[in-house]
C-alpha positions as CSV (number, residue, x, y, z in Angstrom):
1,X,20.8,19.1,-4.8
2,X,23.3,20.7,-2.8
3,X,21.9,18.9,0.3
4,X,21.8,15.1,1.6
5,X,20.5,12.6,-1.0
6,X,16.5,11.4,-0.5
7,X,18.1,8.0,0.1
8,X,20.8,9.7,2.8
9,X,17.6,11.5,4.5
10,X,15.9,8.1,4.2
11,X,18.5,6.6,6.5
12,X,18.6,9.7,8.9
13,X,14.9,8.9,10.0
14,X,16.1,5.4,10.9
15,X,19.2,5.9,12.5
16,X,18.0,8.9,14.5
17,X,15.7,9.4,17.9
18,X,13.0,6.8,17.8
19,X,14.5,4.6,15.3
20,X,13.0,1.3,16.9
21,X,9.9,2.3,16.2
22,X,8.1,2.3,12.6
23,X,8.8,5.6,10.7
24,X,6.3,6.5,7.8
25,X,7.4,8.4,4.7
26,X,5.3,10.4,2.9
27,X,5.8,11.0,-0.7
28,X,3.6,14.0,-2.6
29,X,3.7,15.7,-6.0
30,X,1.5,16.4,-9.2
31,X,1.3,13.6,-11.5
32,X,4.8,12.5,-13.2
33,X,6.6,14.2,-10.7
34,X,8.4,11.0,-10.1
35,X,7.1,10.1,-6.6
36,X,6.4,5.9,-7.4
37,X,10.1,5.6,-8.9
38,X,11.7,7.6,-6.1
39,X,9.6,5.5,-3.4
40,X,10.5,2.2,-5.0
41,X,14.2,3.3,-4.9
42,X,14.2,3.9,-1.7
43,X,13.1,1.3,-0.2
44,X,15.2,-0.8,-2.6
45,X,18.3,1.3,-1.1
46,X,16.9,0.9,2.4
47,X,16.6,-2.7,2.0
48,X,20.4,-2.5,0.6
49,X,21.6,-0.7,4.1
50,X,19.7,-2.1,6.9
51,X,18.6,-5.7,5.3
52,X,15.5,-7.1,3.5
53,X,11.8,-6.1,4.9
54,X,13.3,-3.0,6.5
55,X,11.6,-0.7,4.4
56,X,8.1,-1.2,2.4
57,X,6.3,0.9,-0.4
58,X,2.3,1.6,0.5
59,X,1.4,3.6,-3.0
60,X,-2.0,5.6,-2.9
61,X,-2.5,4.3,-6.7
62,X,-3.8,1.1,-4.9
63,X,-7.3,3.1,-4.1
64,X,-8.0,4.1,-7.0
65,X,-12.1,3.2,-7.7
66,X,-12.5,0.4,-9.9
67,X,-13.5,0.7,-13.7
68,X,-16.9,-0.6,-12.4
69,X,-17.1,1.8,-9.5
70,X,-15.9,4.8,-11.7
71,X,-18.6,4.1,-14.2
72,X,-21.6,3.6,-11.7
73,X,-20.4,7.5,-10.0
74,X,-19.9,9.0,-13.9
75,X,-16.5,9.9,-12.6
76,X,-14.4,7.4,-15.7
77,X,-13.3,11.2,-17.5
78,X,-12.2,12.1,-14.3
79,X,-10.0,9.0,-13.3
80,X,-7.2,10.1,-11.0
81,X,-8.6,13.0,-9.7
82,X,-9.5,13.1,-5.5
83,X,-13.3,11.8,-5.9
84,X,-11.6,9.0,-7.5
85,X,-10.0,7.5,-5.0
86,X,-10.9,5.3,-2.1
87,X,-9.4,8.0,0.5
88,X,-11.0,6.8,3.5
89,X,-10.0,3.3,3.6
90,X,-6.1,4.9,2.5
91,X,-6.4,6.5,5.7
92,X,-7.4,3.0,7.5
93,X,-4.7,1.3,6.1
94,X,-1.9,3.7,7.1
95,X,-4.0,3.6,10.7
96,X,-3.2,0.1,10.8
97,X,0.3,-0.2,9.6
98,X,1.2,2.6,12.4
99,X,-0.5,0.8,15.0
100,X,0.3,-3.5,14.0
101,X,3.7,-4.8,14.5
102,X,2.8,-8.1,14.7
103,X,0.8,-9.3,11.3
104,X,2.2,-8.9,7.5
105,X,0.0,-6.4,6.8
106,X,-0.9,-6.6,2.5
107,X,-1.3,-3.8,0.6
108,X,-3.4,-2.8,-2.9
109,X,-1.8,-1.6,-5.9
110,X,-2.9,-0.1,-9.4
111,X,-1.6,-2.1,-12.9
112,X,-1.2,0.1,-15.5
113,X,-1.4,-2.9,-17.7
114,X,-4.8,-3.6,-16.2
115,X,-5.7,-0.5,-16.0
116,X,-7.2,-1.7,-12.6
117,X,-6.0,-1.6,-8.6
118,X,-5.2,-5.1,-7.7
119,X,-5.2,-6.5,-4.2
120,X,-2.1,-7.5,-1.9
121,X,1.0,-7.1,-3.9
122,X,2.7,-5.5,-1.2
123,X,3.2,-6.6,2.3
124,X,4.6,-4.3,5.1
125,X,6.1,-7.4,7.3
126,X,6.2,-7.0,11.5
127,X,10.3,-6.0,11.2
128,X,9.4,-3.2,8.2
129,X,10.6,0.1,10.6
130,X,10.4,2.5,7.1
131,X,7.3,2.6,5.3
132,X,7.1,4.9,2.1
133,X,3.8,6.0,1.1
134,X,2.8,8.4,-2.1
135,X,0.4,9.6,-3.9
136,X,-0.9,13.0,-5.6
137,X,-2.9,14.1,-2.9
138,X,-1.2,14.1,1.0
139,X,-0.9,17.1,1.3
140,X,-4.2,18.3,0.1
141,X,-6.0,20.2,3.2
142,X,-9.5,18.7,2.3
143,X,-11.0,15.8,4.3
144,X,-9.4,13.2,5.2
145,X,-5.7,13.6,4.0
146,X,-5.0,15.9,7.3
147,X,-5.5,12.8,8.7
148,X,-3.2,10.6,6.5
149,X,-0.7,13.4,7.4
150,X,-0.8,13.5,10.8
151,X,0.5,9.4,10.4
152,X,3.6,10.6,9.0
153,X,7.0,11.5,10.3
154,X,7.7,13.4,7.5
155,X,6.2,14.7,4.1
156,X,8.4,15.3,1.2
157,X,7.0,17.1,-2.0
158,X,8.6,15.6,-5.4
159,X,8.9,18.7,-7.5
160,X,9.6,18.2,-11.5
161,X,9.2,21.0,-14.3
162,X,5.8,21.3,-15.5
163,X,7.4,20.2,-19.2
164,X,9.5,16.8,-18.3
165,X,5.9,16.0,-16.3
166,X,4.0,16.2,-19.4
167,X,6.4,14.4,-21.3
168,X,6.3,11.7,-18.9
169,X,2.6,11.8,-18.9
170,X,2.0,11.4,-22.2
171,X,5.1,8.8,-22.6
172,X,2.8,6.8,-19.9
173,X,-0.8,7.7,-21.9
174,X,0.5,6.7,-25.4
175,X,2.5,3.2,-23.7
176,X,-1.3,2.3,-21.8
177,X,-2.8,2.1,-25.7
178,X,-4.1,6.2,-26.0
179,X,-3.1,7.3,-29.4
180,X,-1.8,10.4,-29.7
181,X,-4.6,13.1,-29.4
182,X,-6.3,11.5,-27.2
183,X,-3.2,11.1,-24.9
184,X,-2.9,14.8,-25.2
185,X,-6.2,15.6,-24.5
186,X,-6.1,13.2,-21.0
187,X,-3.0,15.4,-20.0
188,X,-4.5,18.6,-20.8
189,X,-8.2,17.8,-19.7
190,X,-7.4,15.6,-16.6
191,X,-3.9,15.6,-15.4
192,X,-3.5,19.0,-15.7
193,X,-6.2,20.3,-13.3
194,X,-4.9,17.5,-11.2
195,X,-1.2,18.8,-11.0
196,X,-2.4,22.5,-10.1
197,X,-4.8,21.4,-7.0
198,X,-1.9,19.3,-5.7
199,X,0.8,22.1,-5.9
200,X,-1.3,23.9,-3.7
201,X,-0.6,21.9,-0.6
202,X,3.1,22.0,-1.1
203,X,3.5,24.6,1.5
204,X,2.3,21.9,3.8
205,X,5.3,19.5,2.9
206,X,8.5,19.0,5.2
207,X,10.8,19.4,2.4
208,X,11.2,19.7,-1.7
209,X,13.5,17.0,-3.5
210,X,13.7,16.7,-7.0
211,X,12.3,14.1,-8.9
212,X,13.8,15.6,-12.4
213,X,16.8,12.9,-12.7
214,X,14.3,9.7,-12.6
215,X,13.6,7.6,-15.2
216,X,10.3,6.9,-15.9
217,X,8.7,4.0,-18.1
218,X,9.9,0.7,-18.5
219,X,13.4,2.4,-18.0
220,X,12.9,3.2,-14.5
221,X,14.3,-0.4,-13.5
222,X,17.3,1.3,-13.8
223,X,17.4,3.0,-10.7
224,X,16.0,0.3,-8.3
């Protein structure tokens, strides 16, 4: 890119105006854009900078509806897409970390091992000033991520070409046990339809970065 780094920009919403007080990050893009690797690394680069529980990582993946849940609505074909999501209590959460300075506040998370959301393994402590949050859909303009937005001092659209996504995609499909037609078929049928609604709110974003350069997989630890 020929301008500042995301991690450079990172450190420009802490160091600037208002930099005592806690600054959320938004992160959007379709899926396998990069947005969970690119949050995780900066916060891990945060951390580096300013010291340990500066910065915290709040991923949308966290609300995802439980296998149970998903079942019970007929929505398991449709698993990642908005209905499948828990987008109210999202909205809560990030109400509460902008508000609390004074309680660890925990915070939800989706294994991919699992295949499930699993509670608490994150914590946004009192002294975290930088919170990055991301997930497919904040910038959507239907109910209620305007209102996830409007938490967040800025909102930064991951952009990756439509090919290295699906190559990521079905890199991730084929490593969570889909064999190869059927991983095909979840990228076309599912992810897909997913990636176009979110490009749509891109206009909406504060900014494009690339997320082309980051390793995905089990070879994303790399970049941390």
């Amino acid at each position: 890119m020929n301008e500042a780094t995301p991690t450079a920009l990172a450190l420009g919403l802490l160091r600037g105006p208002g930099s005592t007080a806690r600054t959320i990050l938004g992160l959007a893009g379709p899926p396998g854009a990069g947005k969970s690797t690119l949050a995780r690394h900066l916060v891990t680069e945060i951390d580096r900078a300013e010291g340990p529980g500066t910065a915290a990582y709040v991923p949308l993946d966290g609300f995802h509806l439980s296998a149970a849940q998903l079942d019970r609505l007929g929505l398991t074909h449709r698993k990642g897409a908005p209905a499948t999501f828990d987008a109210h209590g999202y909205v809560a959460l990030l109400q509460r970390i902008a508000d609390d300075r004074f309680q660890d506040i925990y915070v939800p998370d989706f294994d991919r091992t699992l295949d499930e959301p699993v509670a608490a393994r994150h914590v946004v402590h009192p002294q975290t000033r930088l919170v990055v949050t991301e997930g497919n859909y904040l910038a959507s303009a239907d109910t209620p991520w305007p209102d996830a937005r409007r938490l967040l001092r800025e909102l930064w659209y991951v952009h990756t070409d439509d090919t290295v996504r699906e190559d990521r995609l079905l890199r991730r499909h084929r490593d969570g046990g889909r064999d190869e037609a059927t991983a095909r078929h979840w990228v076309t049928g599912n992810d897909h339809p997913n990636g176009e609604y979110v490009k749509a709110g891109r206009p909406f974003c504060t900014r494009t970065v690339s997320g082309a350069d980051l390793p995905t997989g089990p070879e994303r630890r790399t970049v941390l």
